[in-house]
C-alpha positions as CSV (number, residue, x, y, z in Angstrom):
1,X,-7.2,28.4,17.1
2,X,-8.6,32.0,17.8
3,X,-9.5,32.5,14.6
4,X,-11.1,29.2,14.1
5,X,-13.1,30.1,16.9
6,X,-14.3,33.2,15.6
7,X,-15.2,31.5,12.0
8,X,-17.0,28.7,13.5
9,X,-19.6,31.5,15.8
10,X,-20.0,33.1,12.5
11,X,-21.1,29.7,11.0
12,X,-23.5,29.0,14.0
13,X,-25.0,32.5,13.5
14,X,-26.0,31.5,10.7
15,X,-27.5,28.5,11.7
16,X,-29.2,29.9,14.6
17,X,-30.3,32.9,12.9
18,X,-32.0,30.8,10.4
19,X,-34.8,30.4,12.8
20,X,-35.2,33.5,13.6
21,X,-35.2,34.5,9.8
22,X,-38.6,32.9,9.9
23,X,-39.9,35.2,12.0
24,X,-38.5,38.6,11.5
25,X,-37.4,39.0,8.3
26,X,-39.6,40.2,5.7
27,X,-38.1,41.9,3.0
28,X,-38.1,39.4,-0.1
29,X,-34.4,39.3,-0.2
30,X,-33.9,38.9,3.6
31,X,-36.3,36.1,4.0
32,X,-37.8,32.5,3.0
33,X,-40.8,34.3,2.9
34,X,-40.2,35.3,-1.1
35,X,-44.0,35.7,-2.0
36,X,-44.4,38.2,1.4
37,X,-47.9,35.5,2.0
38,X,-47.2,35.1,5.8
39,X,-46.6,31.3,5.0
40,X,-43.7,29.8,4.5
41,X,-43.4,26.6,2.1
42,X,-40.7,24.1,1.9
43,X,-39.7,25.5,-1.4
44,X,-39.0,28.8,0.2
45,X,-37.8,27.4,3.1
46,X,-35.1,25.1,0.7
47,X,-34.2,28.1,-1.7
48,X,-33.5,30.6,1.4
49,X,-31.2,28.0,2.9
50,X,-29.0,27.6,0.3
51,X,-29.0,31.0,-0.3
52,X,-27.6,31.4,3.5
53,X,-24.8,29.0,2.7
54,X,-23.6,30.3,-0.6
55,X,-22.9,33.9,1.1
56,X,-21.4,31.9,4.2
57,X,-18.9,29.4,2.2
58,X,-16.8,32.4,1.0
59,X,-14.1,29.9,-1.3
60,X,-16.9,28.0,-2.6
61,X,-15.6,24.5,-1.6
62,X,-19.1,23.2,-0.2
63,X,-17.8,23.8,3.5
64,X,-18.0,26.4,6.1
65,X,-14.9,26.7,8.2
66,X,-12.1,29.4,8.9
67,X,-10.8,29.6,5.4
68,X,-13.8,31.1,4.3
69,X,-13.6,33.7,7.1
70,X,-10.0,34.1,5.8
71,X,-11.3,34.5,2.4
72,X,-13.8,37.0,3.2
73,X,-11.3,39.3,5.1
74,X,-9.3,38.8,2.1
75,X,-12.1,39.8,-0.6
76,X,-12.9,43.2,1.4
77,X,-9.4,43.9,1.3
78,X,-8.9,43.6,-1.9
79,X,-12.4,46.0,-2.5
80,X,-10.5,48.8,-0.5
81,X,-7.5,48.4,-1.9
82,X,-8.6,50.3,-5.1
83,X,-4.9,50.5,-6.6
84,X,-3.5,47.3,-5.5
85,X,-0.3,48.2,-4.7
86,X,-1.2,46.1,-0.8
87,X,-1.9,49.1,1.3
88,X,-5.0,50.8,2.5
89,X,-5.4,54.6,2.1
90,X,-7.5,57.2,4.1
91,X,-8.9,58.1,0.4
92,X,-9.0,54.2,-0.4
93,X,-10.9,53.8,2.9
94,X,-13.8,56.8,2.7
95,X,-14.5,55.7,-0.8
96,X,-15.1,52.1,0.5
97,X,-17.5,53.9,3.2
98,X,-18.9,56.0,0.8
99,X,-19.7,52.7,-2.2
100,X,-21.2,51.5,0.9
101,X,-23.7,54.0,2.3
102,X,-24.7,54.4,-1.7
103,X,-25.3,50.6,-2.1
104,X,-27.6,50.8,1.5
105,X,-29.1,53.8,-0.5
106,X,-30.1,51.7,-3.7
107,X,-31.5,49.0,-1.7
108,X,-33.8,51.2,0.7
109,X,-35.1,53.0,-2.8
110,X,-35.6,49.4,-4.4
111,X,-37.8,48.0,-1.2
112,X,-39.5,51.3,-1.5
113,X,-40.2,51.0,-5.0
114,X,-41.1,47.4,-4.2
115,X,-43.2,48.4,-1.3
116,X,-45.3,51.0,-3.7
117,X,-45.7,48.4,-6.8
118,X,-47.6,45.8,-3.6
119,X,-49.9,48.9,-2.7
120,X,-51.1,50.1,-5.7
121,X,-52.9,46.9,-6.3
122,X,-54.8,48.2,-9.3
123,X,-51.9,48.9,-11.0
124,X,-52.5,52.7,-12.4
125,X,-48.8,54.1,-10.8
126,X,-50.8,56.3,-8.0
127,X,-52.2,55.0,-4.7
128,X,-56.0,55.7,-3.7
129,X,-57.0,56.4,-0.1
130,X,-58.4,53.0,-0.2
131,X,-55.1,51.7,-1.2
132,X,-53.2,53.7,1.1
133,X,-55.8,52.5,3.9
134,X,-55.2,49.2,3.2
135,X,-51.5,49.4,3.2
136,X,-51.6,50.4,6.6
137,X,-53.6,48.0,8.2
138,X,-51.2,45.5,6.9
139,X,-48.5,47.3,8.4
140,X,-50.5,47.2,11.7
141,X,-51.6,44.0,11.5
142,X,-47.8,42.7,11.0
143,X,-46.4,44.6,14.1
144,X,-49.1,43.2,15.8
145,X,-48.0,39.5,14.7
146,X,-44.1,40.3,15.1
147,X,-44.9,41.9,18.5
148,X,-46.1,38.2,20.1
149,X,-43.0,37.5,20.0
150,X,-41.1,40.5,21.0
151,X,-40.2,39.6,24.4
152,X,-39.0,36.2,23.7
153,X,-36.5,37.7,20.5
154,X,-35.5,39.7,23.0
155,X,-35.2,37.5,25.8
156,X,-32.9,34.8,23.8
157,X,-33.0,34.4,20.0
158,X,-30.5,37.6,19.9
159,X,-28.4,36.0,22.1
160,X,-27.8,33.0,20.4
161,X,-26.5,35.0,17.6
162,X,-23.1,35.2,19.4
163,X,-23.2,33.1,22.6
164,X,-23.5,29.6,23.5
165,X,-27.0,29.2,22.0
166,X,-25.4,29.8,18.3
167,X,-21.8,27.2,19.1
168,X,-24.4,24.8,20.2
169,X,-26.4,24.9,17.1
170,X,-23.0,24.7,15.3
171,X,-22.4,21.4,17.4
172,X,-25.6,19.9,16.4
173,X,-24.5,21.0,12.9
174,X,-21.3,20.0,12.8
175,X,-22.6,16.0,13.2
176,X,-18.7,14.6,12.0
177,X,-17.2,17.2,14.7
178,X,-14.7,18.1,12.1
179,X,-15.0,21.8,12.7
180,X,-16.2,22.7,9.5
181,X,-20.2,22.4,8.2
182,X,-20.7,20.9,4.9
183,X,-23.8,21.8,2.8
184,X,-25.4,18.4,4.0
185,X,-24.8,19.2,7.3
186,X,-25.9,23.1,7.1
187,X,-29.6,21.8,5.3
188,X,-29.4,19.0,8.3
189,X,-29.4,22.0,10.8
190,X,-31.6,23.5,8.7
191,X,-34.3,21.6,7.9
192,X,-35.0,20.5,11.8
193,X,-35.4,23.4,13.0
194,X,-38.3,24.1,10.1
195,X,-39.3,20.6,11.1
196,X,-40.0,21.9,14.6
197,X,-41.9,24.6,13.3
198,X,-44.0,22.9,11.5
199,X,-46.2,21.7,14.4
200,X,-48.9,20.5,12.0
201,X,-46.7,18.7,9.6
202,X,-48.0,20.3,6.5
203,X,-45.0,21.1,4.6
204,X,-44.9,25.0,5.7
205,X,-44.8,27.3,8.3
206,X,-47.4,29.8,9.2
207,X,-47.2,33.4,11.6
208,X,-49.0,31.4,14.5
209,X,-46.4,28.5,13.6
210,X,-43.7,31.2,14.0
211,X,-45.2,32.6,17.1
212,X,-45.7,29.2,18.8
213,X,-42.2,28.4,18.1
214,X,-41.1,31.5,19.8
215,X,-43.3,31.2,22.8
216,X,-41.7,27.6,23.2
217,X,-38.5,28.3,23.2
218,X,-38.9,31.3,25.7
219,X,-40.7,28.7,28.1
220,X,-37.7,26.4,27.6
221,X,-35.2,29.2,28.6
222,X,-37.6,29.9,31.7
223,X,-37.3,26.6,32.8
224,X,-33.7,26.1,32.5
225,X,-33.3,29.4,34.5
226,X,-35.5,28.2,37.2
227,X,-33.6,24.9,37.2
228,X,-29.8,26.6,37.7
229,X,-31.7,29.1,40.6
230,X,-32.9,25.3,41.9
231,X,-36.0,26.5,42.2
């Protein structure tokens, strides 16, 4: 039951984490946003989700539930276990660290190669001042957009990640009560929360979407605070 438990939280942090993935990621990889506009479209939004739930259904049946988590524990294992003979060396255990840090190494030199190919807009393999300039009012102008909605990611979203927030967006995902999340169910989840965001009805989500959508759901939390103080 215990372990159940912990597989169905690690379900609902995906769930709930899906909203916040709207708002804070934005690496192409880590995000819906895959064109790095500021906008989010339906497309995006649709590709990214299934994206989350091919990485959480682990055995590939179509559901998320504890045999994936068993699965997972089962796959890393078997990555460490560099001989297979069912045991886990010191040596067996640093070289797993070691793959590791070097695969967190490729990645960071890939975003920075990615990073330099959006700067040098003209395309001649060196960045100008003007490019360089340009870069970093982006930069400014995208802390300025993510820091809106600072206090509220700090306030709550994180929280849902492994409290009640994220078990009750696995409730509201898990619409059979089955303990498990099927992929219909997951883009369910899914696709209401980017309904919400989507104030305007468009078909995408903007920043000021986003940051609406944050401020919201830091009111809500206010008021149900107040409410348990009986104030």
């Amino acid at each position: 039951m215990k372990k159940l438990t912990l597989t169905l939280s690690a379900a609902a942090l995906a769930l709930a984490g899906a909203s916040v993935a709207y708002a804070d990621h934005h690496g192409a990889k880590r995000g819906p946003d895959a064109d790095q506009n500021g906008v989010i479209t339906s497309a995006e939004h649709q590709a990214h989700a299934a994206q989350m739930f091919e990485r959480m259904d682990a055995n590939g049946d179509g559901t998320i539930n504890a045999e994936d988590r068993s699965a997972r524990q089962t796959e890393r294992f078997a990555k460490m276990d560099a001989d297979g003979n069912g045991e886990v060396t010191l040596t067996e255990m640093q070289a797993a660290r070691e793959a590791r840090a070097q695969h967190m190494q490729e990645r960071r030199a890939k975003r920075g190669a990615e990073r330099f190919d959006r700067l040098d807009t003209d395309k001649s393999g060196g960045l100008s001042q003007a490019e360089l300039d340009a870069g970093r009012e982006m930069k400014h102008e995208r802390r300025g957009k993510r820091g809106e909605g600072a206090e509220g990611r700090r306030g709550g979203d994180h929280r849902m990640h492994g409290g009640r927030g994220g078990m009750a967006m696995l409730r509201m995902a898990d619409t059979d009560g089955d303990k498990s999340v099927s992929r219909a169910e997951f883009a369910a989840a899914i696709d209401k929360r980017f309904a919400a965001m989507d104030s305007n009805g468009d078909g995408q989500v903007s920043a000021e979407e986003r940051s609406a959508a944050r401020e919201a759901r830091q009111e809500r939390r206010m008021e149900r605070r107040a409410g348990r103080r009986g104030e």
